[in-house]
C-alpha positions as CSV (number, residue, x, y, z in Angstrom):
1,X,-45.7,-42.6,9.9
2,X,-46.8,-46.3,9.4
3,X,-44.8,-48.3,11.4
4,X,-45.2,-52.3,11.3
5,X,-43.8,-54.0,14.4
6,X,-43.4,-58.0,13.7
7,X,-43.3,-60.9,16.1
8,X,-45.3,-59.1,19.1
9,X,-48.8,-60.2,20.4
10,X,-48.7,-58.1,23.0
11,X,-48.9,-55.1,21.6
12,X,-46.5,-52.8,23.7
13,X,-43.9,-51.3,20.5
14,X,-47.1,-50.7,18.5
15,X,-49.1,-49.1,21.3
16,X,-46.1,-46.7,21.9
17,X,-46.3,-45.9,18.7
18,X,-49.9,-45.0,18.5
19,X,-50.1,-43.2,21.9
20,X,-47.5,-41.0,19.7
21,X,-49.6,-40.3,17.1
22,X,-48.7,-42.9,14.3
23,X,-50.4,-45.7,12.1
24,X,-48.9,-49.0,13.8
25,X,-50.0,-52.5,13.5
26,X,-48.4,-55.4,14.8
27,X,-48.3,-58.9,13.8
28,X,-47.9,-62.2,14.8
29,X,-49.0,-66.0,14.3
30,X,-50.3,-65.5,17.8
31,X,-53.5,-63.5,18.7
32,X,-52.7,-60.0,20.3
33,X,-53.0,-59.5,23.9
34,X,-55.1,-56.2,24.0
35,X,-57.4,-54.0,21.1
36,X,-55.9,-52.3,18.6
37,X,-54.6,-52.9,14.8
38,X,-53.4,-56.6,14.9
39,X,-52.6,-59.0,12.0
40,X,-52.6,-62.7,12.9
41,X,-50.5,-64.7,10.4
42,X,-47.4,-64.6,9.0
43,X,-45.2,-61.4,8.5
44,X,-44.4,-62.3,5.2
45,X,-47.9,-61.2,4.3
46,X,-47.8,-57.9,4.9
47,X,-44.6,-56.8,4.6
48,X,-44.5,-55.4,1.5
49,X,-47.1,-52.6,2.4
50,X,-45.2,-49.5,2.2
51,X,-44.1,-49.1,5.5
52,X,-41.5,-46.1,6.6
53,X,-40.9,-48.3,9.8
54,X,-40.5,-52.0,10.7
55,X,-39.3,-52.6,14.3
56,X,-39.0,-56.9,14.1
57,X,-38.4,-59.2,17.2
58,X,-37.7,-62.4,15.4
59,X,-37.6,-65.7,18.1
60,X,-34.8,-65.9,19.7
61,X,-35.2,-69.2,21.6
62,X,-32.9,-71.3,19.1
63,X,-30.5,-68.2,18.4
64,X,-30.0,-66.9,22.0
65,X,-26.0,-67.9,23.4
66,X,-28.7,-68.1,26.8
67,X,-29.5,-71.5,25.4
68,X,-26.2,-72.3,24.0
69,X,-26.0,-75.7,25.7
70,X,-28.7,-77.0,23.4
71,X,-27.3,-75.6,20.9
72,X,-26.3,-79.1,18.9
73,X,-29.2,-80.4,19.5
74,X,-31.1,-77.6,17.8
75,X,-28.7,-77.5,15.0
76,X,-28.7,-81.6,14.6
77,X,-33.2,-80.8,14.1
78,X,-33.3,-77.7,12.0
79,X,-34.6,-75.3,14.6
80,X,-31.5,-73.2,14.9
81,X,-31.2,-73.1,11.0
82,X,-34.9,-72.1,10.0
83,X,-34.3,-69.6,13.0
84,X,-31.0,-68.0,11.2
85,X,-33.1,-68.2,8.0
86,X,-36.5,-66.0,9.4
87,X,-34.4,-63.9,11.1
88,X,-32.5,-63.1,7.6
89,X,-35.6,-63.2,5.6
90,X,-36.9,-60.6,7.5
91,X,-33.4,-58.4,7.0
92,X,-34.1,-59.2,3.3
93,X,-37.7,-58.6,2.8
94,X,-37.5,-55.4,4.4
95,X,-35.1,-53.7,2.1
96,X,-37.7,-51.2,0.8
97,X,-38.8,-50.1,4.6
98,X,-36.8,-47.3,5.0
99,X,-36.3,-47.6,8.5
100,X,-35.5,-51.3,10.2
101,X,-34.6,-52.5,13.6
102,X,-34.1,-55.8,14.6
103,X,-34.6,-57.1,18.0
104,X,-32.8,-60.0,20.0
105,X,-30.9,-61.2,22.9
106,X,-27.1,-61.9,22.4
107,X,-27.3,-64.3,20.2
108,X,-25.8,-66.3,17.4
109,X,-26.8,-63.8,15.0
110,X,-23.4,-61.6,15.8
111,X,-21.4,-64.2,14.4
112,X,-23.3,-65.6,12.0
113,X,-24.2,-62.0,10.4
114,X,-22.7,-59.3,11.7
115,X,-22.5,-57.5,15.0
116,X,-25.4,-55.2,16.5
117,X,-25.7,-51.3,16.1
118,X,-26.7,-51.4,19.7
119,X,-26.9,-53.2,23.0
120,X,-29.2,-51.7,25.0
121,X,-30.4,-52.9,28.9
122,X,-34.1,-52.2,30.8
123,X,-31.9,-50.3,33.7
124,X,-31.4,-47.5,31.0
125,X,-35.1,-46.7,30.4
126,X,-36.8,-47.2,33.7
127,X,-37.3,-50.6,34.1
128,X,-34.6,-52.2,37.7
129,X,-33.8,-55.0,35.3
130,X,-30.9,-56.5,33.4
131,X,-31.6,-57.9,29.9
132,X,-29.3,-57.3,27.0
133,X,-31.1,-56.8,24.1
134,X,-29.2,-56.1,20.6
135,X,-30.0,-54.3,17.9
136,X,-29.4,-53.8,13.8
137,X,-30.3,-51.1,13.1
138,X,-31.2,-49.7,9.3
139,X,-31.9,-45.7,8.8
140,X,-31.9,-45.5,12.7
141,X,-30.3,-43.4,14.9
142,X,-29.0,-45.1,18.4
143,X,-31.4,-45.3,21.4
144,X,-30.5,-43.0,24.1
145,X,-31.5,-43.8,27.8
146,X,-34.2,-42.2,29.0
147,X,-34.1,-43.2,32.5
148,X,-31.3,-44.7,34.1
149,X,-32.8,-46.2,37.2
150,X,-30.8,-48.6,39.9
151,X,-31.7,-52.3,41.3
152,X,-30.4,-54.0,38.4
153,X,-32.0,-57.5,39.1
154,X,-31.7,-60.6,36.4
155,X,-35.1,-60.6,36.9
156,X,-36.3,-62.5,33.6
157,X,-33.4,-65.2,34.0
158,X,-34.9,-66.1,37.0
159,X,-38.5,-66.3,36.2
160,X,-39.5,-70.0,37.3
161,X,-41.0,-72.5,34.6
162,X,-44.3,-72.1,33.6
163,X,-46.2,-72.4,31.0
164,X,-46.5,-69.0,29.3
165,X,-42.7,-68.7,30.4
166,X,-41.5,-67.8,27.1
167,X,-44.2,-65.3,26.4
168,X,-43.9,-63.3,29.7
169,X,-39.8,-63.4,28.3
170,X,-39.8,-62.0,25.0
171,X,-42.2,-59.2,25.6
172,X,-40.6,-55.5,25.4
173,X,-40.4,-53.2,28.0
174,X,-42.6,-50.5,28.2
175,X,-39.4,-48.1,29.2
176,X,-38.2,-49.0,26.1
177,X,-41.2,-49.4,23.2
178,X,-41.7,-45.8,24.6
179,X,-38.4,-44.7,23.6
180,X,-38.9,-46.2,20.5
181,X,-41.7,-44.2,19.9
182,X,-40.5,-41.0,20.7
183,X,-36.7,-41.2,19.6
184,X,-37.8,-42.8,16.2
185,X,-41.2,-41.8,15.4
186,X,-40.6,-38.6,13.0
187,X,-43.5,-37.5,11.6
Protein backbone atom coordinates (compact mmCIF):
# COMPACT_ATOMS: atom_id res chain seq x y z
CA UNK A 1 0.00 0.00 0.00
CA UNK A 2 1.40 3.58 -0.51
CA UNK A 3 0.56 5.52 2.30
CA UNK A 4 1.54 9.41 2.40
CA UNK A 5 1.52 10.82 5.99
CA UNK A 6 1.58 14.85 5.85
CA UNK A 7 2.74 17.32 8.42
CA UNK A 8 5.27 14.91 10.35
CA UNK A 9 9.11 15.37 10.47
CA UNK A 10 9.52 12.95 12.66
CA UNK A 11 8.80 10.21 11.02
CA UNK A 12 6.88 7.97 13.56
CA UNK A 13 3.19 7.24 11.37
CA UNK A 14 5.39 6.60 8.33
CA UNK A 15 7.91 4.33 10.09
CA UNK A 16 4.97 2.27 11.49
CA UNK A 17 3.97 1.86 8.36
CA UNK A 18 7.11 0.62 6.75
CA UNK A 19 8.12 -1.69 9.69
CA UNK A 20 4.66 -3.15 8.30
CA UNK A 21 5.67 -3.70 5.07
CA UNK A 22 4.31 -0.72 3.07
CA UNK A 23 5.61 2.21 0.69
CA UNK A 24 5.27 5.36 3.19
CA UNK A 25 6.75 8.69 2.86
CA UNK A 26 6.14 11.57 4.85
CA UNK A 27 6.27 15.19 4.34
CA UNK A 28 6.77 18.32 5.72
CA UNK A 29 8.25 21.98 5.26
CA UNK A 30 10.50 20.87 7.98
CA UNK A 31 13.45 18.32 7.58
CA UNK A 32 12.66 14.75 8.95
CA UNK A 33 14.06 13.76 12.15
CA UNK A 34 15.52 10.23 11.26
CA UNK A 35 16.36 8.26 7.57
CA UNK A 36 13.86 7.13 5.50
CA UNK A 37 11.54 8.42 2.46
CA UNK A 38 11.02 12.18 3.38
CA UNK A 39 9.72 15.05 1.19
CA UNK A 40 10.61 18.53 2.34
CA UNK A 41 8.16 21.14 0.99
CA UNK A 42 4.75 21.61 0.71
CA UNK A 43 2.03 18.73 0.73
CA UNK A 44 0.34 20.21 -2.04
CA UNK A 45 3.12 18.90 -4.19
CA UNK A 46 2.71 15.53 -3.89
CA UNK A 47 -0.57 14.90 -3.20
CA UNK A 48 -1.89 13.96 -6.19
CA UNK A 49 0.39 10.78 -6.49
CA UNK A 50 -1.92 7.98 -6.33
CA UNK A 51 -1.91 7.25 -2.87
CA UNK A 52 -4.45 4.39 -1.26
CA UNK A 53 -3.62 6.21 2.10
CA UNK A 54 -3.08 9.78 3.47
CA UNK A 55 -2.91 9.94 7.24
CA UNK A 56 -2.57 14.21 7.64
CA UNK A 57 -1.76 16.11 11.01
CA UNK A 58 -2.56 19.62 9.82
CA UNK A 59 -1.16 22.45 12.75
CA UNK A 60 -3.27 22.77 15.26
CA UNK A 61 -1.72 25.65 17.18
CA UNK A 62 -4.37 28.38 15.86
CA UNK A 63 -7.31 25.66 15.69
CA UNK A 64 -6.79 23.90 19.10
CA UNK A 65 -9.94 25.18 21.94
CA UNK A 66 -6.19 24.51 24.18
CA UNK A 67 -5.46 27.97 22.95
CA UNK A 68 -8.88 29.39 22.79
CA UNK A 69 -7.89 32.47 24.84
CA UNK A 70 -5.96 33.83 21.82
CA UNK A 71 -8.29 32.97 19.86
CA UNK A 72 -9.32 36.83 18.70
CA UNK A 73 -6.27 37.66 18.34
CA UNK A 74 -5.49 34.92 15.86
CA UNK A 75 -8.65 35.52 14.05
CA UNK A 76 -8.13 39.64 14.10
CA UNK A 77 -4.23 38.41 12.04
CA UNK A 78 -5.32 35.64 9.76
CA UNK A 79 -3.61 32.77 11.48
CA UNK A 80 -6.75 31.02 12.54
CA UNK A 81 -8.30 31.46 8.99
CA UNK A 82 -5.34 30.19 6.73
CA UNK A 83 -5.36 27.43 9.49
CA UNK A 84 -9.21 26.42 8.80
CA UNK A 85 -8.36 26.89 5.10
CA UNK A 86 -5.07 24.15 4.99
CA UNK A 87 -6.77 22.05 7.13
CA UNK A 88 -9.85 22.01 4.41
CA UNK A 89 -7.57 22.03 1.47
CA UNK A 90 -6.13 19.09 2.56
CA UNK A 91 -9.96 17.40 3.09
CA UNK A 92 -10.37 18.58 -0.49
CA UNK A 93 -7.22 17.72 -2.27
CA UNK A 94 -7.39 14.35 -1.08
CA UNK A 95 -10.72 13.28 -2.49
CA UNK A 96 -9.08 10.76 -4.83
CA UNK A 97 -6.95 8.98 -1.84
CA UNK A 98 -9.12 6.36 -1.00
CA UNK A 99 -8.45 6.21 2.48
CA UNK A 100 -8.01 9.66 4.63
CA UNK A 101 -7.60 10.45 8.25
CA UNK A 102 -7.22 13.60 9.66
CA UNK A 103 -5.39 14.30 12.86
CA UNK A 104 -5.98 17.13 15.61
CA UNK A 105 -6.54 18.11 19.09
CA UNK A 106 -10.16 19.26 19.99
CA UNK A 107 -10.32 21.93 18.07
CA UNK A 108 -12.34 24.53 16.22
CA UNK A 109 -12.57 22.23 13.32
CA UNK A 110 -15.82 20.42 15.14
CA UNK A 111 -17.70 23.41 14.71
CA UNK A 112 -16.50 24.85 11.97
CA UNK A 113 -16.81 21.46 9.82
CA UNK A 114 -18.18 18.77 11.25
CA UNK A 115 -17.58 16.62 14.21
CA UNK A 116 -14.75 13.77 14.46
CA UNK A 117 -15.18 9.96 13.53
CA UNK A 118 -13.08 9.40 16.55
CA UNK A 119 -11.54 10.63 19.73
CA UNK A 120 -8.97 8.66 20.69
CA UNK A 121 -6.35 9.13 23.99
CA UNK A 122 -2.39 7.72 24.40
CA UNK A 123 -3.81 5.72 27.71
CA UNK A 124 -5.60 3.35 25.14
CA UNK A 125 -2.46 2.27 23.17
CA UNK A 126 0.27 2.10 25.77
CA UNK A 127 1.42 5.29 26.22
CA UNK A 128 0.32 6.67 30.72
CA UNK A 129 -0.81 9.87 29.01
CA UNK A 130 -3.85 11.93 28.41
CA UNK A 131 -4.14 13.77 25.03
CA UNK A 132 -7.33 13.89 23.05
CA UNK A 133 -6.67 13.61 19.68
CA UNK A 134 -9.69 13.64 16.96
CA UNK A 135 -10.13 12.19 14.01
CA UNK A 136 -12.11 12.31 10.37
CA UNK A 137 -11.97 9.62 9.18
CA UNK A 138 -12.54 8.75 5.17
CA UNK A 139 -12.69 4.83 4.04
CA UNK A 140 -11.44 4.03 7.66
CA UNK A 141 -12.56 1.83 10.05
CA UNK A 142 -12.34 3.18 13.94
CA UNK A 143 -9.08 2.67 15.92
CA UNK A 144 -9.47 0.05 18.54
CA UNK A 145 -7.13 0.17 21.72
CA UNK A 146 -4.52 -1.83 21.80
CA UNK A 147 -3.26 -1.33 25.13
CA UNK A 148 -5.13 0.23 27.77
CA UNK A 149 -2.48 1.00 30.29
CA UNK A 150 -3.08 3.26 33.76
CA UNK A 151 -1.25 6.54 35.06
CA UNK A 152 -3.09 8.80 33.02
CA UNK A 153 -0.84 12.00 33.41
CA UNK A 154 -1.45 15.44 31.37
CA UNK A 155 1.82 14.95 30.65
CA UNK A 156 2.15 17.14 27.29
CA UNK A 157 0.06 20.12 29.00
CA UNK A 158 2.57 20.33 31.28
CA UNK A 159 5.62 20.27 29.33
CA UNK A 160 7.57 23.64 30.41
CA UNK A 161 8.49 26.26 27.64
CA UNK A 162 11.17 25.73 25.49
CA UNK A 163 12.09 26.17 22.40
CA UNK A 164 11.31 23.01 20.40
CA UNK A 165 8.03 23.05 22.76
CA UNK A 166 5.67 22.76 19.97
CA UNK A 167 7.60 20.06 18.14
CA UNK A 168 8.04 17.64 21.13
CA UNK A 169 3.83 18.46 21.22
CA UNK A 170 2.54 17.53 18.04
CA UNK A 171 4.49 14.38 17.51
CA UNK A 172 2.35 11.00 17.47
CA UNK A 173 2.70 8.42 19.81
CA UNK A 174 4.38 5.50 18.91
CA UNK A 175 1.39 3.27 20.73
CA UNK A 176 -0.70 4.79 18.31
CA UNK A 177 1.22 5.28 14.65
CA UNK A 178 1.66 1.45 15.41
CA UNK A 179 -1.96 0.93 15.52
CA UNK A 180 -2.24 2.81 12.56
CA UNK A 181 -0.23 0.59 10.87
CA UNK A 182 -1.53 -2.57 11.74
CA UNK A 183 -5.37 -1.73 12.00
CA UNK A 184 -5.30 0.18 8.59
CA UNK A 185 -2.54 -1.06 6.56
CA UNK A 186 -4.37 -3.74 4.28
CA UNK A 187 -2.29 -5.02 1.80
Amino acid sequence: MRVLVACEYSGTVRDAFIAEGHEAMSCDLLQTDCEGPHYQGDIFDVIDYPWDLMIAHPPCTDLAVSGARHFEAKRMDGRQQASVSFFMALHRRSGHIPMVAIENPISIMSSLWRKPDQIIQPWQFGHGETKATCLWLKGLPLLKPTNVVEGREARIHKMPPSEDRWKKRSETYKGIAKAMATQWGIK
